[in-house]
BAGUKOL-392435 format. One record per atom (N, C-alpha, C): residue in three letters; x, y, z. Coordinates in Angstrom, 2 decimals. Each point is the difference from the previous one (the first is absolute). Layout:
REM residues N
@resn: ala X: X Y: Y Z: Z
...
END
This chain:
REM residues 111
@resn: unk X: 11.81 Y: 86.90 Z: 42.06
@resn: unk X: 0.18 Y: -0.87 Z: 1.15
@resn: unk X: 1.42 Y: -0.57 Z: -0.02
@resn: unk X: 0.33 Y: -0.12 Z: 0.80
@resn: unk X: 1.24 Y: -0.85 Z: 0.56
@resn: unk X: -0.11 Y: -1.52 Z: -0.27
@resn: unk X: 1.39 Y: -0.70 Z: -0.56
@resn: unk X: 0.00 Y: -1.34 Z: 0.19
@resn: unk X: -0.20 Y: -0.32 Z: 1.51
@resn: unk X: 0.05 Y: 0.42 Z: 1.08
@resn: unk X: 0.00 Y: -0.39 Z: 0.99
@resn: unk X: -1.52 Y: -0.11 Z: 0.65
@resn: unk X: -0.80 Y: 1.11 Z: -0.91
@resn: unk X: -1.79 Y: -0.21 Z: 0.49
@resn: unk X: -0.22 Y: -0.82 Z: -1.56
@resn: unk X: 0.68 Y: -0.04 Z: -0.82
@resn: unk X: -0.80 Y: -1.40 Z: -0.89
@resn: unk X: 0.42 Y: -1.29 Z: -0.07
@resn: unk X: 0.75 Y: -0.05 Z: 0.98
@resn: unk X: 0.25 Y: -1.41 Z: 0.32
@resn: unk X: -0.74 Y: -1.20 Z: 0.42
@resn: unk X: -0.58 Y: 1.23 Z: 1.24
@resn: unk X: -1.21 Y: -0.97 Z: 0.84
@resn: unk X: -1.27 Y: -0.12 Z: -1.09
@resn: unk X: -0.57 Y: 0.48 Z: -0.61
@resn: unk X: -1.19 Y: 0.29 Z: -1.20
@resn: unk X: 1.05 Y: -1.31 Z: -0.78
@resn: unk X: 0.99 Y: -0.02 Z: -0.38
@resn: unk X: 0.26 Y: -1.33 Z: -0.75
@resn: unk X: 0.26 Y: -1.07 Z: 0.48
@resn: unk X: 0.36 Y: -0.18 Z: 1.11
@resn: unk X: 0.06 Y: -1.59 Z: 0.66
@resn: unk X: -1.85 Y: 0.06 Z: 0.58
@resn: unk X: -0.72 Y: 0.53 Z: 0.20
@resn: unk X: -1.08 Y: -0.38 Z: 0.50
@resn: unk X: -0.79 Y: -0.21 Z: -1.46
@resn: unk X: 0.32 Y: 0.14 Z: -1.33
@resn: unk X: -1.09 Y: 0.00 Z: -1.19
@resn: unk X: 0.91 Y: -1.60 Z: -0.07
@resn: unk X: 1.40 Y: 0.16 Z: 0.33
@resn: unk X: 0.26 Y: -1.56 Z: -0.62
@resn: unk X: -0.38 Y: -1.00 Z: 0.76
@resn: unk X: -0.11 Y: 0.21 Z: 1.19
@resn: unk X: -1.04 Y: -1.01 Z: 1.28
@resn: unk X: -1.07 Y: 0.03 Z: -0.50
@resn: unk X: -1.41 Y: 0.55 Z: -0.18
@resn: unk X: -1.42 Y: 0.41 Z: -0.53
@resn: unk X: 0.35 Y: -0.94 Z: -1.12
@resn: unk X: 0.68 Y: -0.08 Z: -0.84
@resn: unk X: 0.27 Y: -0.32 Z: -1.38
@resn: unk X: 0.30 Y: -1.51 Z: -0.10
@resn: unk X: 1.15 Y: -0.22 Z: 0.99
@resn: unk X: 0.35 Y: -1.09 Z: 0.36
@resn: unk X: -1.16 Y: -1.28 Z: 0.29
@resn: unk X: -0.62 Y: 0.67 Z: 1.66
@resn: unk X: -1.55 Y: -0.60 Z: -0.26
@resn: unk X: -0.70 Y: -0.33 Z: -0.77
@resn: unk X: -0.53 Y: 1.13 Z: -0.75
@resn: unk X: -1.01 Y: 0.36 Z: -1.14
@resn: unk X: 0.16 Y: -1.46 Z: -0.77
@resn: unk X: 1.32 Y: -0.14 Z: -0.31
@resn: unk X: 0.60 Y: -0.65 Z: -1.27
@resn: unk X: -0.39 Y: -1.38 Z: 0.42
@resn: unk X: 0.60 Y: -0.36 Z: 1.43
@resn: unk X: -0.05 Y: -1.46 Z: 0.27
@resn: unk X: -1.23 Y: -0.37 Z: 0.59
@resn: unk X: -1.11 Y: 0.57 Z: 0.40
@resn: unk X: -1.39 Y: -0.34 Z: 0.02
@resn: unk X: -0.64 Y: -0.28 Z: -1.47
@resn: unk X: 0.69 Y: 0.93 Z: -1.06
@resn: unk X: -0.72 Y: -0.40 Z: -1.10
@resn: unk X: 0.63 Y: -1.18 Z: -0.72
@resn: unk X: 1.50 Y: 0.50 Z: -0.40
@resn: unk X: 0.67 Y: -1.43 Z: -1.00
@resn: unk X: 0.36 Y: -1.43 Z: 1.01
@resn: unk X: -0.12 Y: 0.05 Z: 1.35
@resn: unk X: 0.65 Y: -1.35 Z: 0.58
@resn: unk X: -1.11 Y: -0.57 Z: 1.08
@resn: unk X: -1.00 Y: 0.90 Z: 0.26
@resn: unk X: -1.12 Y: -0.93 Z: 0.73
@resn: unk X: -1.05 Y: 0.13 Z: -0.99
@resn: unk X: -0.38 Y: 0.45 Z: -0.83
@resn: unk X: -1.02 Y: 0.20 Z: -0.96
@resn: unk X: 0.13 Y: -1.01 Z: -0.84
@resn: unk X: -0.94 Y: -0.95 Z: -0.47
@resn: unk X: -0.54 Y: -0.58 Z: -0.52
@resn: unk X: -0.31 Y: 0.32 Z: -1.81
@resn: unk X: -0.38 Y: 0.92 Z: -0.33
@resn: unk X: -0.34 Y: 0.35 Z: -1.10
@resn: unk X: 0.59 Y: 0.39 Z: -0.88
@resn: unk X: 0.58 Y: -0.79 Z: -1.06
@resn: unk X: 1.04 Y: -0.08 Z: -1.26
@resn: unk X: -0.41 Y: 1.39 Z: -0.56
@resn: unk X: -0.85 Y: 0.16 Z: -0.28
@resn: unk X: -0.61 Y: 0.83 Z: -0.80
@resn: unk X: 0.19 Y: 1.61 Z: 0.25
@resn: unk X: -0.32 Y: -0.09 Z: 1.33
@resn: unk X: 0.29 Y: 1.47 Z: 0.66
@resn: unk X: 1.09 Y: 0.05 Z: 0.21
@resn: unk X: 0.90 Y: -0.82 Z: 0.01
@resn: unk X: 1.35 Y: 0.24 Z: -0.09
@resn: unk X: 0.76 Y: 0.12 Z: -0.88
@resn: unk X: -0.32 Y: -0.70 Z: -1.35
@resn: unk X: 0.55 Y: -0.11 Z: -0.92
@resn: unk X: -0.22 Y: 1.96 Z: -0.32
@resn: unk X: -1.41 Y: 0.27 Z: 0.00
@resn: unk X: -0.35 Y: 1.62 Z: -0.51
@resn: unk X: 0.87 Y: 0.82 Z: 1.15
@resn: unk X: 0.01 Y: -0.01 Z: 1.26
@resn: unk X: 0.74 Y: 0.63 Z: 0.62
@resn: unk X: 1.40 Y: 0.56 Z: 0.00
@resn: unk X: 0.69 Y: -1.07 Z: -0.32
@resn: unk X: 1.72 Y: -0.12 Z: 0.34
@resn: unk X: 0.75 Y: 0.36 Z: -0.92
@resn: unk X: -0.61 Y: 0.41 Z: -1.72
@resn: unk X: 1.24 Y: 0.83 Z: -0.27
@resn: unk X: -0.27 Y: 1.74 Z: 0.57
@resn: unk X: -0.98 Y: 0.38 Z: 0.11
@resn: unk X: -0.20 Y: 1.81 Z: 0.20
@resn: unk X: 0.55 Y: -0.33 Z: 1.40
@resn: unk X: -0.51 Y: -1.06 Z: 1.07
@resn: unk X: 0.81 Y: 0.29 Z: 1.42
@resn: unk X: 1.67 Y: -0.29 Z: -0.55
@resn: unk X: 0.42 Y: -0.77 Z: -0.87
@resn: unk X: 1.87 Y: 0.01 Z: 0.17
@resn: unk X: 0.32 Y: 1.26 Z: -0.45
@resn: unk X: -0.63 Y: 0.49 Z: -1.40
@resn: unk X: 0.54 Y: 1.28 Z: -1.09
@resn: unk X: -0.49 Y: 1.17 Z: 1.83
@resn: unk X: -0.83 Y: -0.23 Z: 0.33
@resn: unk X: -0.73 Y: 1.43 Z: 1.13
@resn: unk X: 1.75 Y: -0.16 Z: 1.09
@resn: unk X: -0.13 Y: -0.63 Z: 0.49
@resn: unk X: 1.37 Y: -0.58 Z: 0.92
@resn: unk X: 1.06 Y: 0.87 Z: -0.46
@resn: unk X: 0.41 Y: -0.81 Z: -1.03
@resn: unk X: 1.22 Y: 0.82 Z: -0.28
@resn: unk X: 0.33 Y: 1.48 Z: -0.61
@resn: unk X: -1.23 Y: 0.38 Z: -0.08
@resn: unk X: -0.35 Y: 1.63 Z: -0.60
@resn: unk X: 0.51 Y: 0.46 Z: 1.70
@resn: unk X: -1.14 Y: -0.16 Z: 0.44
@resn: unk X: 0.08 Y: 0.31 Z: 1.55
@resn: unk X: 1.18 Y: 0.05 Z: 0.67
@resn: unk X: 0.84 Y: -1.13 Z: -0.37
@resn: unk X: 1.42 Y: -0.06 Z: 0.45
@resn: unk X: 0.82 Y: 1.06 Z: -0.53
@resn: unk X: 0.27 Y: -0.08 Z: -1.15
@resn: unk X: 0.12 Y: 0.85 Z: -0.87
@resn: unk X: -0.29 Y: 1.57 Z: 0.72
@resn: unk X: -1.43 Y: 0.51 Z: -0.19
@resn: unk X: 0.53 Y: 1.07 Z: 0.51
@resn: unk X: 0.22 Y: 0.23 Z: 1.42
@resn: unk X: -0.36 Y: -0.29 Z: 0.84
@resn: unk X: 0.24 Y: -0.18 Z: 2.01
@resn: unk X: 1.68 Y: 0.22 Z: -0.84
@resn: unk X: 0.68 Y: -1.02 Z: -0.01
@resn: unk X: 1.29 Y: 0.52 Z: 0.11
@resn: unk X: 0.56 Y: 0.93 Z: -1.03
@resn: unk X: -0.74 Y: 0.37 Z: -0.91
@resn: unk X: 0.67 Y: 1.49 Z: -0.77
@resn: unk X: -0.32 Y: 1.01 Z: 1.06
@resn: unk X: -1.45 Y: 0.35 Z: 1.16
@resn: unk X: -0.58 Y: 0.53 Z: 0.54
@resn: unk X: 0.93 Y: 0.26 Z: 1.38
@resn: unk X: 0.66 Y: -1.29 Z: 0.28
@resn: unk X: 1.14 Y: -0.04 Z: 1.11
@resn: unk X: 1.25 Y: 0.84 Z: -0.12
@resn: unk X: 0.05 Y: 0.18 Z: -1.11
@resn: unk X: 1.56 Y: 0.80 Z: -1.01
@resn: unk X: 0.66 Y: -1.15 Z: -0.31
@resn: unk X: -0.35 Y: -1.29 Z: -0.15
@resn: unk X: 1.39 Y: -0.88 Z: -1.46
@resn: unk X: -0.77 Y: 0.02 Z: -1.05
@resn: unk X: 0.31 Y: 1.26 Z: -0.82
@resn: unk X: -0.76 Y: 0.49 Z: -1.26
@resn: unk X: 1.58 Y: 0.26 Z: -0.80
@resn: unk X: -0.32 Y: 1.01 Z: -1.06
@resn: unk X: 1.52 Y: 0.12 Z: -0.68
@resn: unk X: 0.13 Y: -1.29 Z: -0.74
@resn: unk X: 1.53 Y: -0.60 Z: -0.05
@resn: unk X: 0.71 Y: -0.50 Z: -0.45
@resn: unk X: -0.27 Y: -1.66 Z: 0.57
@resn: unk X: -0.77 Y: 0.00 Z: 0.76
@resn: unk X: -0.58 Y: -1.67 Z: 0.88
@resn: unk X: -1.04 Y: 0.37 Z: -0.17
@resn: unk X: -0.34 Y: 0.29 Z: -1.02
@resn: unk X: -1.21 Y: -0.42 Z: -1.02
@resn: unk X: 0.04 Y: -0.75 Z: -0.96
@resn: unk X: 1.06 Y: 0.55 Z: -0.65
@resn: unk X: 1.03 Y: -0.93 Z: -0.79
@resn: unk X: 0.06 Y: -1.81 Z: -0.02
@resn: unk X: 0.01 Y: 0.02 Z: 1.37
@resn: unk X: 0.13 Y: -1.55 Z: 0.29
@resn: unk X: -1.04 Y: -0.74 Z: 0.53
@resn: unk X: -0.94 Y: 1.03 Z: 0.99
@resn: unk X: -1.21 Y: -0.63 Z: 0.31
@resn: unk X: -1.15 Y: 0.48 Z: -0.86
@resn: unk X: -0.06 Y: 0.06 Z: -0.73
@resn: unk X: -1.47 Y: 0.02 Z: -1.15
@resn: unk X: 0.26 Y: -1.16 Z: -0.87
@resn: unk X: 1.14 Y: -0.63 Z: -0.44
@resn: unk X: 0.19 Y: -1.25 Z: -0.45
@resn: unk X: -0.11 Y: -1.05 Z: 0.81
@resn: unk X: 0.75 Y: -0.03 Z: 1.18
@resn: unk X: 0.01 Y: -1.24 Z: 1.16
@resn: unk X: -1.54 Y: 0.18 Z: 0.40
@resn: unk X: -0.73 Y: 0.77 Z: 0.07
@resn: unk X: -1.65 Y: 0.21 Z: 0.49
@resn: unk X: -0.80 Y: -0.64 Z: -1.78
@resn: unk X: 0.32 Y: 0.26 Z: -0.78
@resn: unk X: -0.50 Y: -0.56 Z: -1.22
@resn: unk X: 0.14 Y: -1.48 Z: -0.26
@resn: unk X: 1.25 Y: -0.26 Z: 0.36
@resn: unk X: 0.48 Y: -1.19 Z: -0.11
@resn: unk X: -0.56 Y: -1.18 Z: 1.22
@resn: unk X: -0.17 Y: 0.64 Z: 1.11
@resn: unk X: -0.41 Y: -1.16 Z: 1.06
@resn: unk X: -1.46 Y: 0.22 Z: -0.44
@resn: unk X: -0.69 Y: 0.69 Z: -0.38
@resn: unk X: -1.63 Y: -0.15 Z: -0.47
@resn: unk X: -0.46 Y: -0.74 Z: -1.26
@resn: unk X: 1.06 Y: 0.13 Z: -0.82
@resn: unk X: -0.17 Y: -1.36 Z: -1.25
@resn: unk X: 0.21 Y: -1.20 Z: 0.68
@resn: unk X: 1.01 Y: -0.01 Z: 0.88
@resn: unk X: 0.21 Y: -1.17 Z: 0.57
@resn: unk X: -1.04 Y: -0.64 Z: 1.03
@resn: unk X: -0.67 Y: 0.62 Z: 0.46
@resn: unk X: -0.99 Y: 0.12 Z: 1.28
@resn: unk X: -1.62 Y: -0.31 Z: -1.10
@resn: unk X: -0.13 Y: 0.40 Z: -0.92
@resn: unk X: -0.98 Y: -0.67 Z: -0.93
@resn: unk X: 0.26 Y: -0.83 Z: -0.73
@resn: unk X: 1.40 Y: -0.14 Z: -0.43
@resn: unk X: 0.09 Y: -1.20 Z: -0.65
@resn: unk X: 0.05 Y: -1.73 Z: 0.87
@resn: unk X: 0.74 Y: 0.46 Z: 0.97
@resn: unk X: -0.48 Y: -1.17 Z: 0.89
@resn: unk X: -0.86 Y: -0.05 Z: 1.40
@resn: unk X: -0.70 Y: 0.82 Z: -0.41
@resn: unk X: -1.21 Y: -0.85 Z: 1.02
@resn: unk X: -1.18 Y: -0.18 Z: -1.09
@resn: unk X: -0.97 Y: -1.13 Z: 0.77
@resn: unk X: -1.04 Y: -0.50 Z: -1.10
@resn: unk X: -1.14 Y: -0.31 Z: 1.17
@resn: unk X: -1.03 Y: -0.25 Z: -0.12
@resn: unk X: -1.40 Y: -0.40 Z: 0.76
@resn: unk X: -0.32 Y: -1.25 Z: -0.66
@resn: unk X: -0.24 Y: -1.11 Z: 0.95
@resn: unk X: -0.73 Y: -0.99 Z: -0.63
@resn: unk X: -1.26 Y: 0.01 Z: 0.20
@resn: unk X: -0.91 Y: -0.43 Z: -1.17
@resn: unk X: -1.74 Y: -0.15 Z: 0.41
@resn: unk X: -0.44 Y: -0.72 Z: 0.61
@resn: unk X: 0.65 Y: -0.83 Z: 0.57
@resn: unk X: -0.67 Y: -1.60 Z: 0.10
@resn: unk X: -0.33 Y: 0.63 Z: 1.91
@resn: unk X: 1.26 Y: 0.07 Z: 0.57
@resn: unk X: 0.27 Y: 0.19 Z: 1.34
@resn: unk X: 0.29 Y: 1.41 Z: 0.08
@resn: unk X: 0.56 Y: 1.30 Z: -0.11
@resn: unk X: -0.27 Y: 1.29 Z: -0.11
@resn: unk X: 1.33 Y: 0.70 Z: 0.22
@resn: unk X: 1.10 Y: -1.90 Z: 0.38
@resn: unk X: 1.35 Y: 0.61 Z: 0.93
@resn: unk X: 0.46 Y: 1.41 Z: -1.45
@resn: unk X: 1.16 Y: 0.39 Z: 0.64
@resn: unk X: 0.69 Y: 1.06 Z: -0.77
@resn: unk X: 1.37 Y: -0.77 Z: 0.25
@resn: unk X: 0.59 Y: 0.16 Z: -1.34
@resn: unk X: 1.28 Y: -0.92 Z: -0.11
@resn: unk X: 0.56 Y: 0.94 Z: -0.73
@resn: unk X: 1.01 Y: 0.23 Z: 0.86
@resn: unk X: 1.89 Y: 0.65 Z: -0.27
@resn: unk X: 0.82 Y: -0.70 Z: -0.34
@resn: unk X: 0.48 Y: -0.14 Z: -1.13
@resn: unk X: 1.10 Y: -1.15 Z: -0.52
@resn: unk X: 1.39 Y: 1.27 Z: 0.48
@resn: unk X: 0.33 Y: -0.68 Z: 0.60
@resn: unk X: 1.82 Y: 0.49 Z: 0.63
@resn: unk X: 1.06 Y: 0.05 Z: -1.36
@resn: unk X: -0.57 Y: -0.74 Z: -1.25
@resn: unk X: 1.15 Y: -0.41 Z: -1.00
@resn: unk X: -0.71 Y: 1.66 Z: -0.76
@resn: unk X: 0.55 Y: 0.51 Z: -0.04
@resn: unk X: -0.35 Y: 1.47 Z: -0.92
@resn: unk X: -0.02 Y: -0.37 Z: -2.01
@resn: unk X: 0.78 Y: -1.12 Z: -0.22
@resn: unk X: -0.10 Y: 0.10 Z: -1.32
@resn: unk X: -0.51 Y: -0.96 Z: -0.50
@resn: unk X: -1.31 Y: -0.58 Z: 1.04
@resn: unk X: -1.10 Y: -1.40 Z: -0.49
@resn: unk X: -0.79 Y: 1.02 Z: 0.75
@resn: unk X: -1.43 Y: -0.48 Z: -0.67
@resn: unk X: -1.32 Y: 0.69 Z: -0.04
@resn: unk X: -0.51 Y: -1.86 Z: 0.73
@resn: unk X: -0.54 Y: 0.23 Z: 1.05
@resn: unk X: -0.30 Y: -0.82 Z: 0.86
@resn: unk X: -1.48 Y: -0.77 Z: -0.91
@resn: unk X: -0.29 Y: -1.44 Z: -0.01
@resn: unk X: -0.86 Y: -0.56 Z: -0.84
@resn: unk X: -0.81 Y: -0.81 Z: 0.46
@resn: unk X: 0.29 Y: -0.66 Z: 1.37
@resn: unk X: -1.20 Y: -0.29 Z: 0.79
@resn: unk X: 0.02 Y: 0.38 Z: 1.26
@resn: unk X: -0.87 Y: -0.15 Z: 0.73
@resn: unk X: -0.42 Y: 0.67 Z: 1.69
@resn: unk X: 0.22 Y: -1.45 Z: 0.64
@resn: unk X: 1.43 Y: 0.83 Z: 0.70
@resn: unk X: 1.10 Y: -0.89 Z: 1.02
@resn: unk X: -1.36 Y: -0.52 Z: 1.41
@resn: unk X: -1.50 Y: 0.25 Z: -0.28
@resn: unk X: -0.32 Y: -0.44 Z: 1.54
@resn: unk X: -1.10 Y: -1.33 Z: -0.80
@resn: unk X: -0.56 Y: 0.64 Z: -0.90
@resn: unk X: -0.94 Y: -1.08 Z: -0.65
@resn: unk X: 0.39 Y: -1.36 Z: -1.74
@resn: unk X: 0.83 Y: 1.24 Z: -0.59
@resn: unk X: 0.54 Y: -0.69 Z: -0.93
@resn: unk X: -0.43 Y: 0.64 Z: -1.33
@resn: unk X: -0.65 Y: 0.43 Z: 0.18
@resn: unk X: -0.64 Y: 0.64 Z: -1.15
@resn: unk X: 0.15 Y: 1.07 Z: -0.96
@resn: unk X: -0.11 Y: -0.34 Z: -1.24
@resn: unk X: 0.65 Y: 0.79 Z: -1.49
@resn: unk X: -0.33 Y: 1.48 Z: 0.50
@resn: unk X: 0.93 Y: 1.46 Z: 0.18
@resn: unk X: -0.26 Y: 0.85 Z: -0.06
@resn: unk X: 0.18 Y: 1.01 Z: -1.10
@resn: unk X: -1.19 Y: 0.63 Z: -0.25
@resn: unk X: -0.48 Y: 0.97 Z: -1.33
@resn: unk X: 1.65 Y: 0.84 Z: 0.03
END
């Protein structure tokens, strides 16, 4: 296939995905199912990313750079987000090198 017919197949899995994601981690309620969910959906994400654009042709030598920058925003992407139990919010700390410790809506100690 052509980058030009897998383009559309990749902006419509990252819409589907997009959704998918924010019905479950930002209106969902349940720490729990989220907490089990969200590293296989970040590590699934960036596989996916990963290959869609080797699949597009930036394979070769910009592999090089995006299999680290795709590794690297997914440590980062589990290391700071957290679920609180109390209220179910999902909290993204913006500071990448603090691990976020209570839930900015209720207050409460997060695991």
């Amino acid at each position: 296939m052509s980058p030009d017919e897998i383009f559309p197949i990749f902006f419509g899995t990252w819409v589907v995905l997009g959704i998918i994601s924010f019905i479950i981690f930002f209106l969902g309620k349940n720490a729990q199912l989220k907490r089990k969910l969200w590293p296989p959906f970040v590590i699934g994400a960036g596989v996916l990313f990963i290959g869609f654009t080797s699949a597009m042709g930036f394979g070769g030598q910009a592999l090089y750079i995006m299999i680290p920058a795709v590794v690297l925003i997914t440590f980062l992407n589990l290391r700071s987000t957290k679920f609180c139990d109390s209220c179910g919010k999902t909290i993204i700390n913006q500071n990448f090198l603090v691990k976020p410790e209570f839930c900015s809506k209720c207050g409460e100690k997060l695991q």
